[in-house]
C-alpha atoms as one frame of an Amber mdcrd trajectory, in Angstrom:
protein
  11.428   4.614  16.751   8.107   5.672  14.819   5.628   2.299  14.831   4.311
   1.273  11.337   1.128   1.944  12.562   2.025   5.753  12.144   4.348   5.504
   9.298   1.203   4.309   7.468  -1.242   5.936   9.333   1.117   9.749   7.997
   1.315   8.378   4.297  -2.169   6.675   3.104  -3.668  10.028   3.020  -0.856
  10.969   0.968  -1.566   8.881  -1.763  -5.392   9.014  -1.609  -5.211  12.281
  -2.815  -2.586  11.317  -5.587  -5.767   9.003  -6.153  -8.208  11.407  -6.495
  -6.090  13.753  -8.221  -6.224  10.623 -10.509 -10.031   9.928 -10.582 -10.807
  13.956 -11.416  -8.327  13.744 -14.504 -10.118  10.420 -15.621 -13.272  12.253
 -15.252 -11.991  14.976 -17.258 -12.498  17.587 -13.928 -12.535  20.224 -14.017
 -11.316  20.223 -17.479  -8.337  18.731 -19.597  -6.505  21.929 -19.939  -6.697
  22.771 -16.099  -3.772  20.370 -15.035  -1.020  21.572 -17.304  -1.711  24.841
 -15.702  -2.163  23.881 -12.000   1.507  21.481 -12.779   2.597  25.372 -13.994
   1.466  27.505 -11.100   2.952  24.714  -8.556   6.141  24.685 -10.326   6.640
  28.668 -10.395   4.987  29.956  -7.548   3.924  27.735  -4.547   6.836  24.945
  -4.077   9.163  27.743  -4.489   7.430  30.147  -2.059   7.887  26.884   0.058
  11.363  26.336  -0.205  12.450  30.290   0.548  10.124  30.164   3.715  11.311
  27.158   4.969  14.997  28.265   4.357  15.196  32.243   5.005  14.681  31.968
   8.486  16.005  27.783   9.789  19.049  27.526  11.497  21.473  26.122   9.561
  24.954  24.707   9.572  26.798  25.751   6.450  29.578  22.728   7.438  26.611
  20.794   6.697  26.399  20.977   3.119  29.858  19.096   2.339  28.893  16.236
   3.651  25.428  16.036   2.163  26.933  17.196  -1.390  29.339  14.493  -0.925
  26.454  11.938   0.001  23.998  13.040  -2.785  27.470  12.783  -5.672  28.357
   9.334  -4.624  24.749   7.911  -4.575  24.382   9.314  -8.386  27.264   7.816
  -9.031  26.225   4.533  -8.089  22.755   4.684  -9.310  24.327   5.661 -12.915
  27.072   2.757 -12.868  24.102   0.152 -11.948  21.839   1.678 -14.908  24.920
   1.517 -17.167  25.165  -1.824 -16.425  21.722  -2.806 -17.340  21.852  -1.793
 -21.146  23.722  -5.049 -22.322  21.427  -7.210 -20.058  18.382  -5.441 -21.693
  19.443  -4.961 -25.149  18.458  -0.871 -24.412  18.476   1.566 -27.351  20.113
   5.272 -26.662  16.402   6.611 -25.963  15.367   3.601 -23.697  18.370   3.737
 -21.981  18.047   7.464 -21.343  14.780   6.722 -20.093  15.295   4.341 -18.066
  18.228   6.168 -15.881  15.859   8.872 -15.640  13.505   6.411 -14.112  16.141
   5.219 -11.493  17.466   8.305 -10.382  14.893  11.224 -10.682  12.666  11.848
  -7.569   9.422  13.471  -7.011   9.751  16.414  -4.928   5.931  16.884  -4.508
   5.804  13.934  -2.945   8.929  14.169  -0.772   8.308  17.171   0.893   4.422
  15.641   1.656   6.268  12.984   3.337   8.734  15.001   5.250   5.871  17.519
   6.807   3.877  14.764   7.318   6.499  11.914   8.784   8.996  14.014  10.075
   6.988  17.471  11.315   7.854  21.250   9.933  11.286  21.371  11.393  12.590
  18.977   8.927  11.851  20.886   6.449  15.426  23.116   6.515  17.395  19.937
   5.569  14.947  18.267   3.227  15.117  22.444   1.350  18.989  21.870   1.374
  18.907  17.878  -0.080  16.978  19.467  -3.009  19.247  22.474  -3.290  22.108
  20.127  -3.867  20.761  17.444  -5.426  18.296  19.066  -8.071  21.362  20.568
 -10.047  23.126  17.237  -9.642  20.896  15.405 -11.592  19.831  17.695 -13.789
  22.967  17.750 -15.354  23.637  14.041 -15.179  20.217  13.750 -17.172  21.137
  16.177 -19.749  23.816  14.550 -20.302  22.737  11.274 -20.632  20.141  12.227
 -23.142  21.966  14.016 -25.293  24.485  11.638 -25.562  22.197   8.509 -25.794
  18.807   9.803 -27.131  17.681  11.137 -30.805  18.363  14.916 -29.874  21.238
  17.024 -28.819  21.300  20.301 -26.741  24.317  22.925 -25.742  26.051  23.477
 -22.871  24.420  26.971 -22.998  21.038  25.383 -23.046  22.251  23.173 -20.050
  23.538  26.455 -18.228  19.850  28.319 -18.541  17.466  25.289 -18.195  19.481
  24.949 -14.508  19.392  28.831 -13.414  15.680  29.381 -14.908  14.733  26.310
 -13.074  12.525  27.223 -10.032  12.937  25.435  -7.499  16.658  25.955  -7.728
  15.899  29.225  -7.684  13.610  29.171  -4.588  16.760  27.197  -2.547  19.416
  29.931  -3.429  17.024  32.665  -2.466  16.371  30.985   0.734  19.492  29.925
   1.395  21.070  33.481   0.220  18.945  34.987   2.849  19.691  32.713   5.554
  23.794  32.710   5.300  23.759  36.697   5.111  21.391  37.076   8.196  19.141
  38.795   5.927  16.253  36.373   6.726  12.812  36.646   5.159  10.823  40.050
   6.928   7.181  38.404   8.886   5.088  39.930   6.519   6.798  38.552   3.529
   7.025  34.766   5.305   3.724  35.104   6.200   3.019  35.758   2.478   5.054
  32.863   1.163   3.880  30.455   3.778   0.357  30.642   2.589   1.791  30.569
  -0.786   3.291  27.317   0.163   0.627  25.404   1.932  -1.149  25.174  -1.054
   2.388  23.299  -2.707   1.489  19.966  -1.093  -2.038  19.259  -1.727  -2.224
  20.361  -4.654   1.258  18.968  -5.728  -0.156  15.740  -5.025  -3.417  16.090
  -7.046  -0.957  16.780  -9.778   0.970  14.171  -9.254  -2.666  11.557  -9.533
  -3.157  13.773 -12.503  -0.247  12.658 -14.620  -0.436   8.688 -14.438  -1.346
   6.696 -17.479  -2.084   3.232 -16.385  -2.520   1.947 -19.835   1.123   2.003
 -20.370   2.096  -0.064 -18.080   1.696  -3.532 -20.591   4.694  -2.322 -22.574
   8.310  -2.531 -21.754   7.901  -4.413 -18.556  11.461  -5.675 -18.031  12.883
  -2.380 -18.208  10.045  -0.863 -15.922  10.710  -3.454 -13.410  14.510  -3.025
 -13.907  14.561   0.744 -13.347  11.901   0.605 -10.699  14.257  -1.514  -8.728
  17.164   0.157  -8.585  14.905   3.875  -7.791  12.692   2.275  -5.054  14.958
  -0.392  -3.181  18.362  -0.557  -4.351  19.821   3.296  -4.432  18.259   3.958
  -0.843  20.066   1.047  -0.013  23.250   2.330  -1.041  22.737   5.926  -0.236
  21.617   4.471   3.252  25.030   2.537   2.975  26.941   5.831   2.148  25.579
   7.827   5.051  26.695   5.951   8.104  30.107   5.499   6.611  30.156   9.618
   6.019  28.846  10.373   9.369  25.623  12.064   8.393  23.432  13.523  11.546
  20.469  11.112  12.033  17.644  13.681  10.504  20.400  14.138   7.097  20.419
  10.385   6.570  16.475  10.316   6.975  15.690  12.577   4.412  18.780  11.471
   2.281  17.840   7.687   2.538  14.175   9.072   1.511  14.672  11.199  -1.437
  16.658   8.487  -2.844  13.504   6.501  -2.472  10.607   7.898  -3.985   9.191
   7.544  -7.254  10.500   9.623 -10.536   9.552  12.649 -11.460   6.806  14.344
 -13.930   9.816  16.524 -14.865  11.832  12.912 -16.364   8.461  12.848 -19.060
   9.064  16.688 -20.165  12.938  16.552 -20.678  12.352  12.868 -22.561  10.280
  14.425 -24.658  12.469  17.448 -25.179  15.513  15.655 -25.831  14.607  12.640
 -27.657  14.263   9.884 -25.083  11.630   6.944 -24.875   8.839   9.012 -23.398
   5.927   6.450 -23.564   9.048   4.497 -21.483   8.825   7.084 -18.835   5.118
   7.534 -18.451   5.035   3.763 -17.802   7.735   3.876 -14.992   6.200   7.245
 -13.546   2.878   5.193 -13.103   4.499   1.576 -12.217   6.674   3.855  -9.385
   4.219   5.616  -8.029   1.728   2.821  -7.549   4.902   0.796  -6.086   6.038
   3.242  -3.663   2.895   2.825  -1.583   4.529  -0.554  -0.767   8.351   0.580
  -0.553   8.125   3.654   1.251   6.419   2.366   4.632   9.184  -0.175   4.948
  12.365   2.316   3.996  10.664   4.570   6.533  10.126   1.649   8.749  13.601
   0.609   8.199  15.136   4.296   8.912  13.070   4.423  11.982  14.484   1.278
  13.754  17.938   2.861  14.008
């Protein structure tokens, strides 16, 4: 059992330097156009130099990834029939609506792997590589789906297709994983290479992440903020909690499960709202709302997870 003391103790640096990733884009440090091309240079080159070193060369148990796939399915499942069930309660038009599951099921990967190497240590970082694997395709799908069916915009299954293999940290997990499961591994020189690549993922990740909220927009469309938000940050780890004891998951699997289901959305959930014609003033508000919120969930789900 980790103590709170530690849990905290791990994550308030964390989100200090969300903060002052926050403060330096207030300031306008060291310029405007800088963070659209640090969130760029993260997103292409150091989280997936990350995610090939940490898979290339981690033991792994391919019987593993049923289970997990069947975890990570069923949670999405769950989360999408509880946001369903929302748009009646909250009179939500197509966009909002397409917002708003976006809110409740996206996660922030930047922040998730902080939390893993931080909380859990380096050699968690093989499973928390695979949870992304599976689940990034997941719910990309599910939330290209949902927009184009519910927002102002409509794409092709074509466009689906290459937005999913062009994504990179998709492609970062197959490579790793590829050179795991054929023995192939990643050569020292060349994991050297990506590990320094990906040490710079996390800080700066975070920075980015302090970078991208708007606190302004939180006055507007509270209900569904709040409504979202809950489901994202309490309810789905809940369930997906729920879902792995009664599948068996290894202790370290349900961790990392129960936590990706917990963090905040996604800067990713602004870009494809905007793209595809959903509410994205909606989802800058519940980026900022579930960021600033997860300071307070997180502890306990980790505190929670801990206990057992």
């Amino acid at each position: 059992m980790m103590p709170v003391a530690a849990i905290l103790t791990a994550l308030l640096p964390l989100f200090v330097v969300i903060l002052i990733g926050a403060a330096l884009r207030r300031a306008h440090f060291p310029g405007d156009a800088f963070w659209p091309a640090l969130e760029r240079l993260i997103y292409f080159v150091f989280f997936p130099a990350l995610l090939i070193s940490s898979l290339g060369n981690a033991a792994l148990d391919a019987a593993r990834l049923l289970p997990l796939f069947l975890a990570l399915t069923l949670a999405l499942a769950a989360g999408s029939a509880l946001v369903f069930a929302l748009r009646p309660l909250l009179h939500l038009t197509g966009p909002a609506l397409s917002s708003v599951y976006q809110g409740a099921l996206r996660f922030n990967t930047y922040l998730g792997i902080a939390i893993v190497l931080s909380v859990m240590g380096p050699a968690a970082m093989p499973t928390a590589a695979l949870v992304i694997a599976l689940f990034i395709p997941l719910l990309n799908v599910a939330c290209v789906l949902v927009l184009t069916r519910c927002a102002d915009r409509h794409t092709t299954p074509g466009a689906v297709t290459k937005s999913l293999i062009s994504n990179p940290l998709i492609l970062g997990c197959v490579i790793g994983l590829t050179l795991n499961l054929t023995g192939l591994g990643v050569p020292g020189i060349a994991n050297r290479l990506l590990e320094i690549l990906g040490s710079a993922a996390v800080p700066l990740g975070l920075m980015s992440v302090g970078a991208g909220l708007q606190f302004r927009r939180l006055r507007q469309d509270i209900a569904p903020i709040l409504s979202s938000s809950l489901i994202k940050l309490v309810i789905l780890p809940l369930i997906g909690w729920g879902i792995a004891l009664a599948l068996g998951l290894q202790p370290l699997e349900t961790e990392i499960l129960v936590l990706f289901l917990a963090l905040p959305a996604a800067t990713s959930a602004y870009i494809l709202a905007r793209q595809l014609g959903g509410d994205y003033t909606l989802v800058s508000g519940l980026l900022t709302f579930q960021t600033a919120a997860a300071a307070i969930t997180l502890p306990l789900i980790l505190a929670g997870l801990s206990s057992n």
